[in-house]
C-alpha positions in Angstrom: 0.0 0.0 0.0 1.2 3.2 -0.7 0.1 7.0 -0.2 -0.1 10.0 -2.4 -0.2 13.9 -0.7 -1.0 17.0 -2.5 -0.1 20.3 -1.7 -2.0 22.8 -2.3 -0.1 26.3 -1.5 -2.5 29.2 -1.1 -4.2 30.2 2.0 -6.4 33.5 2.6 -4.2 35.2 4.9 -1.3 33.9 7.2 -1.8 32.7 10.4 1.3 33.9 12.7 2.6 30.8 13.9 3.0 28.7 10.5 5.8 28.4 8.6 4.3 25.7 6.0 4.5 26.9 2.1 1.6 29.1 0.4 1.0 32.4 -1.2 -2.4 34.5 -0.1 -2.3 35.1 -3.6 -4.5 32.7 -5.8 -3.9 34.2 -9.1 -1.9 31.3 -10.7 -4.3 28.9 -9.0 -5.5 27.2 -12.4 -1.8 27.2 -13.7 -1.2 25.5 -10.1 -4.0 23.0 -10.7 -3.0 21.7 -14.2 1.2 22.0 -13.2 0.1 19.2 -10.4 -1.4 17.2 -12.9 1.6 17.0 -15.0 3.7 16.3 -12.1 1.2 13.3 -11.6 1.9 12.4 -14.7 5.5 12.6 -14.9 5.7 10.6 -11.5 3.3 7.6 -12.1 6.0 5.4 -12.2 7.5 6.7 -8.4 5.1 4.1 -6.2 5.5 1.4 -9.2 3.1 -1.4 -9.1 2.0 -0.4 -5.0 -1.6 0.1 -4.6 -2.4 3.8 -3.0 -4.7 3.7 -0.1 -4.8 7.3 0.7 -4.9 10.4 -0.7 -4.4 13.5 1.3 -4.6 17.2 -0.2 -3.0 19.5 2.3 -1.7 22.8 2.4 -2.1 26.2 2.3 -5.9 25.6 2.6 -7.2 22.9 -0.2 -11.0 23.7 0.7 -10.5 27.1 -1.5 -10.3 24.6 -4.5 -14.4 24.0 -5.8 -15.5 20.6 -5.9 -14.7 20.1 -9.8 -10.5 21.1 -9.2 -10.9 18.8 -6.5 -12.3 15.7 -9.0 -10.1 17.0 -11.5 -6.9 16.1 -9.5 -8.5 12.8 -7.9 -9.4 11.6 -11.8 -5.9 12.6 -12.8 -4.6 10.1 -10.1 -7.5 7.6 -10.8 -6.1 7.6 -14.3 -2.4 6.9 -13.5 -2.1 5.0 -10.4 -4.3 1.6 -9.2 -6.0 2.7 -6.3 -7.6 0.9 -3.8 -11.4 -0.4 -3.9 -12.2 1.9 -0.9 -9.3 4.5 -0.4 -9.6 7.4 2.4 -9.1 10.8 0.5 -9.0 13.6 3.2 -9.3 17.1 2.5 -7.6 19.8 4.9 -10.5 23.3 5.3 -10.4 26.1 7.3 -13.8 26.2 9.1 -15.3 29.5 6.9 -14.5 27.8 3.8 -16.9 24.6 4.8 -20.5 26.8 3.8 -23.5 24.9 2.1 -22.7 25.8 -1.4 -19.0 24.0 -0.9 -20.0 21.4 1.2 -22.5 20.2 -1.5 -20.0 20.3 -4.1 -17.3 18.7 -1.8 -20.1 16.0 -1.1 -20.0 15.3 -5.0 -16.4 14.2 -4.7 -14.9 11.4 -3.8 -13.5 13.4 -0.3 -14.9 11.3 2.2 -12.6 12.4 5.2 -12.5 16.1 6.3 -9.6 17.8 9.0 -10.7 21.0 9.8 -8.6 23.4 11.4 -10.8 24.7 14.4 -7.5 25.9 16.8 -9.7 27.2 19.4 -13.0 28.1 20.2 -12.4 31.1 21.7 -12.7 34.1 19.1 -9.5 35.4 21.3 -7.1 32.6 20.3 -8.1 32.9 16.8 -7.8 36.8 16.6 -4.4 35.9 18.5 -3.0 33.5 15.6 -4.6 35.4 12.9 -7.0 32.9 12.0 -9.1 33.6 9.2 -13.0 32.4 11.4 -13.9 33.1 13.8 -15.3 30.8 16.8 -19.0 30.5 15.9 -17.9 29.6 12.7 -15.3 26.3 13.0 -19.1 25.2 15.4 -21.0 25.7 12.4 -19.0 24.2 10.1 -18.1 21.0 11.9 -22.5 20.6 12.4 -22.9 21.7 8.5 -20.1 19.1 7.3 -21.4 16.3 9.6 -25.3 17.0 8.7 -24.3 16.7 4.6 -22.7 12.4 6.3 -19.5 13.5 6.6 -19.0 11.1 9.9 -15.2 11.0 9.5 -13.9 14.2 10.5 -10.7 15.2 12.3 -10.1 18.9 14.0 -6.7 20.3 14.8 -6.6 21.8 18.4 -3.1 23.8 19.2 -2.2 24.4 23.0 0.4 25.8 25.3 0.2 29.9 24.3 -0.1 32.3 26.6 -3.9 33.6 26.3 -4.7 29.9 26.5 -5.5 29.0 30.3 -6.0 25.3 31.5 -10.0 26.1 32.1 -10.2 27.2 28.3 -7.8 24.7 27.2 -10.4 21.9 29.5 -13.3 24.1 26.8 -11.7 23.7 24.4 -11.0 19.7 24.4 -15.0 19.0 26.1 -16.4 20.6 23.5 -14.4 18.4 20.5 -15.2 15.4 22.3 -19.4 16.7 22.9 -19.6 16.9 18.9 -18.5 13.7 18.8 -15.7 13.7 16.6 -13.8 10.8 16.2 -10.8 12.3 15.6 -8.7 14.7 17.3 -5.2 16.1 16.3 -3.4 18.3 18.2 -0.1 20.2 18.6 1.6 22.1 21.2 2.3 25.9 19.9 6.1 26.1 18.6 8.6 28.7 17.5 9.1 28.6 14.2 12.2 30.7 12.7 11.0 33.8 9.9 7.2 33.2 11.5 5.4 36.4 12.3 5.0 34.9 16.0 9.0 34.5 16.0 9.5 37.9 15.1 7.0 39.1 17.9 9.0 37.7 20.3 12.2 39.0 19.3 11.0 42.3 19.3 9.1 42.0 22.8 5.9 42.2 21.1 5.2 39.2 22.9 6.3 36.9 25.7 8.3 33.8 25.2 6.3 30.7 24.6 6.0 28.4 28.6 7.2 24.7 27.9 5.9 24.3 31.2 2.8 25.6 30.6 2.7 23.0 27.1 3.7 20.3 29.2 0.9 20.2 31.5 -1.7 21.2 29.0 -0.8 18.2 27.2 -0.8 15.8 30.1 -4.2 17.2 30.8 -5.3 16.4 27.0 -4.1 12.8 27.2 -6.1 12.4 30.5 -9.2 13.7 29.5 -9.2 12.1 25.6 -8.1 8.9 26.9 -10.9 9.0 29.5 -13.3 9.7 26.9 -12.4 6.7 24.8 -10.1 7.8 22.7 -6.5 5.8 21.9 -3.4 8.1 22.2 -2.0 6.3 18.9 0.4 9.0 18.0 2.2 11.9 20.5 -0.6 14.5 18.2 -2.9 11.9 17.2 -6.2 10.9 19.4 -9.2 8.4 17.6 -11.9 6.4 18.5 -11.5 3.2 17.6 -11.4 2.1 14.2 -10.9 5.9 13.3 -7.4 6.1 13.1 -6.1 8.5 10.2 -5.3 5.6 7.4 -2.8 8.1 5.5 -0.5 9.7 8.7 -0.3 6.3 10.2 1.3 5.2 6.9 3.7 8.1 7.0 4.5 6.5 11.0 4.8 2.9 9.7 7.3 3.9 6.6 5.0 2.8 4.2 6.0 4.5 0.9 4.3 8.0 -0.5 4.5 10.6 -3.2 4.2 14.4 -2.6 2.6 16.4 -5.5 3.3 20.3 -5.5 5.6 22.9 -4.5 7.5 21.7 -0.9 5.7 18.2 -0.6 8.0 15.5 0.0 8.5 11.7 -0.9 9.7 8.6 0.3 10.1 5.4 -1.0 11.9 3.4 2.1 16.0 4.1 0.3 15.3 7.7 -0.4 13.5 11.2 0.3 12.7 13.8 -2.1 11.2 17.3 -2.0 10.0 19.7 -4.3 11.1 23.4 -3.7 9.0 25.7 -1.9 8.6 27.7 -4.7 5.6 28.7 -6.7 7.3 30.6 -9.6 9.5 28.3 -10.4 7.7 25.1 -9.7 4.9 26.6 -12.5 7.8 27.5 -14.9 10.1 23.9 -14.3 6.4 21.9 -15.0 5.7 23.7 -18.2 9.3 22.4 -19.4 8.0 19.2 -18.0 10.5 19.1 -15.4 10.5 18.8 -11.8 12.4 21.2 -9.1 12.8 18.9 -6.5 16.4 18.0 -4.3 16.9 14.4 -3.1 18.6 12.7 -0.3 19.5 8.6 -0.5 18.8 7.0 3.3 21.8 5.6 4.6 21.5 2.0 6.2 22.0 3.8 9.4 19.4 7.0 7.9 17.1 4.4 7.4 17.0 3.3 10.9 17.3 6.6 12.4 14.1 7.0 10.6 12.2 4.3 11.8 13.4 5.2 15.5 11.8 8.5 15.0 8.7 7.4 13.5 7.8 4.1 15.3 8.3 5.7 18.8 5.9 8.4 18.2 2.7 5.5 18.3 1.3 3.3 20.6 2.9 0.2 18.5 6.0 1.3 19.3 9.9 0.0 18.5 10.1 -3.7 17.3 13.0 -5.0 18.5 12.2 -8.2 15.8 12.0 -6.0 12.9 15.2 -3.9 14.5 17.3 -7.4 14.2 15.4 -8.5 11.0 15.6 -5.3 8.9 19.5 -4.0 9.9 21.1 -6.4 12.3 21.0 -8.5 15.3 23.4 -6.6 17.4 21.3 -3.7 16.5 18.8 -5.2 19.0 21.1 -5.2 22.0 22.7 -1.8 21.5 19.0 -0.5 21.3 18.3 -2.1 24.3 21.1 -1.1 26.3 20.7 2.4 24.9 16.8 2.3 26.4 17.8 0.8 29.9 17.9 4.2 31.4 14.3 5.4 30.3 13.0 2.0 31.0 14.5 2.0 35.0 12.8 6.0 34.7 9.8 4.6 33.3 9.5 6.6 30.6 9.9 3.6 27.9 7.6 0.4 28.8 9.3 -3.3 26.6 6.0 -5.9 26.1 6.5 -7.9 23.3 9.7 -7.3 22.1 8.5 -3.6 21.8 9.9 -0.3 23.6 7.0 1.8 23.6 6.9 5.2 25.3 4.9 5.6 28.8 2.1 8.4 29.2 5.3 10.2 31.4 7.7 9.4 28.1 5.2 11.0 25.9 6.6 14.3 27.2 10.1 13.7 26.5 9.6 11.8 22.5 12.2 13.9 21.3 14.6 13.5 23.6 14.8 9.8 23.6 14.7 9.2 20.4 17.8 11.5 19.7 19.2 9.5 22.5 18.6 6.1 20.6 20.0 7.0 17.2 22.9 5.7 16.2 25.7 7.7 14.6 27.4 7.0 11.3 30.2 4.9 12.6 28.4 2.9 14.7 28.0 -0.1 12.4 27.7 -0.8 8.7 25.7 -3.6 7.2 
């Protein structure tokens, strides 16, 4: 199984904390449209005979594309790759794009899963990050998009910013879980160098960011989710059961996918490639049929860096068997020996031939996997 991602870089305005690649201006979006259909075209051959299983349009803001550009990239990748009988195609909206008139056109697609970036619903926060809705309206949408049988739907939440206190923060994750959505993503506010929020903070504009603050907002949001029935699956990732997101969980299990548009990435387990975040010039490389993209081959030792950082972010964890299968026995015991001390801390748990990190480990992901790479030297296969 494999995965395809398309990028889709314009959004109305830009919020303060992102750093991710788009233009407010959609003037070349048709040029945009048809220059991601030749890249399909020109990369059909990149997953070779996999079947795709997902499809994911992100962004930039994919729901200011109408329901026919939508179909129109879809059918281009009907027409060049084998899909799957049944596969999930997500669509990434801002909640004041998701009105009748585009959620009926949206329902004439094949989109069948929507994440909708909510953020808050406090009209505060959103004024804050220079959200483009406002509260009333990420409620509205997520009722509107559920009421036209959209059932699998996925919000983004952000935490651990200042105006955010733990009562609004507790608001803020009752009220996902009272519109019964199955699926929650959500991300602790970060830094992000040449980011408007970056630059507020250099100039004193605005108080540093608390990790303290994002480390016990989090452990509240585990807590609650979790006691609401939902599986911590991933550090950002909460679903019912059964609701897991098909097309991230690929990304965390190093199944193989193709990124379409300026500054999506690939991977096809021995290398990684990524297009420039460029509009300009990815418009004017695709009309000479060519492709402005930079590539890095995966080391053996790359390759298992990779899976370190991946695998340890979910609930299935490290597999010790595949660690010994995949690169090399000793492998095994130099990960294990590397683990003891978060194991004795309990901040790694080993069942099964699996080191899987502990609600208490969750905080410190980062940190221990860094701590469980291995450098170039350390062995060669």
């Amino acid at each position: 199984m494999a995965g395809i991602y398309i990028h889709i870089p314009f959004c109305k305005q830009a919020c303060h904390y992102c750093d991710f690649h788009f233009s407010t201006s959609v003037k070349y979006k048709d040029e945009m449209i048809l220059a991601i259909i030749k890249e399909l075209d020109i990369q059909k051959e990149y997953l070779g005979n996999q079947t795709v299983e997902t499809i994911y349009f992100g962004g930039g803001t994919p729901s200011l594309l109408s329901g026919d550009e939508v179909s129109l990239i879809i059918e281009a990748i009907q027409t060049r790759f084998k899909l799957s009988d049944s596969p999930e195609i997500t669509l990434e909206a801002n909640p004041d794009d998701l009105d009748l008139q585009k959620l009926r056109a949206f329902k004439n697609t094949l989109i069948n899963r929507f994440s909708i970036g909510v953020q808050s619903f406090f009209d505060e926060d959103l004024k804050w990050m220079n959200r483009a809705h406002q509260a009333n309206e990420a409620e509205s949408a997520i009722k509107r998009a559920q009421d036209f049988g959209f059932e699998n739907i996925t919000i983004d939440l952000i935490y651990g910013f200042l105006l955010l206190s733990d009562q609004k923060w507790e608001q803020n994750i009752i009220k996902a879980i009272d519109f019964q959505i199955p699926h929650i993503s959500s991300y602790g506010l970060t830094v992000e160098p040449k980011t408007a929020l970056a630059k507020f903070i250099q100039t004193e504009k605005q108080i540093p960011l608390d990790e303290g603050q994002s480390a016990h907002q989090f452990q509240m949001l585990m807590q609650t989710l979790v006691s609401a029935g939902f599986d911590h699956y991933e550090i950002s990732n909460f679903a019912k059961p059964n609701h897991y997101s098909k097309h991230n969980t690929n990304y965390w299990k190093g199944v193989h996918y193709l990124g379409i548009g300026p500054s999506a990435h690939s991977f096809n387990g021995k290398s990684r490639q990524w297009n420039l975040p460029n509009n300009a010039k990815y418009l004017a490389d695709l009309a000479l049929n060519k492709i402005p993209f930079e590539m890095e081959i995966l080391s053996l030792n790359d390759q298992f860096n990779e899976y370190i950082m991946t695998s340890l972010r979910t609930m299935w964890g490290i597999d010790l068997n595949k660690v010994a299968i995949d690169f090399d026995p000793i492998m095994k015991t130099k990960l294990l020996a590397s683990a003891d001390k978060y194991l004795s801390k309990d901040w790694l748990a080993l069942a099964d031939h699996k080191l899987i990190l502990t609600p208490k480990g969750k905080l410190y992901a980062d940190l221990i996997a860094s701590e469980l790479f291995i450098t170039e030297n350390e062995f060669q296969k």
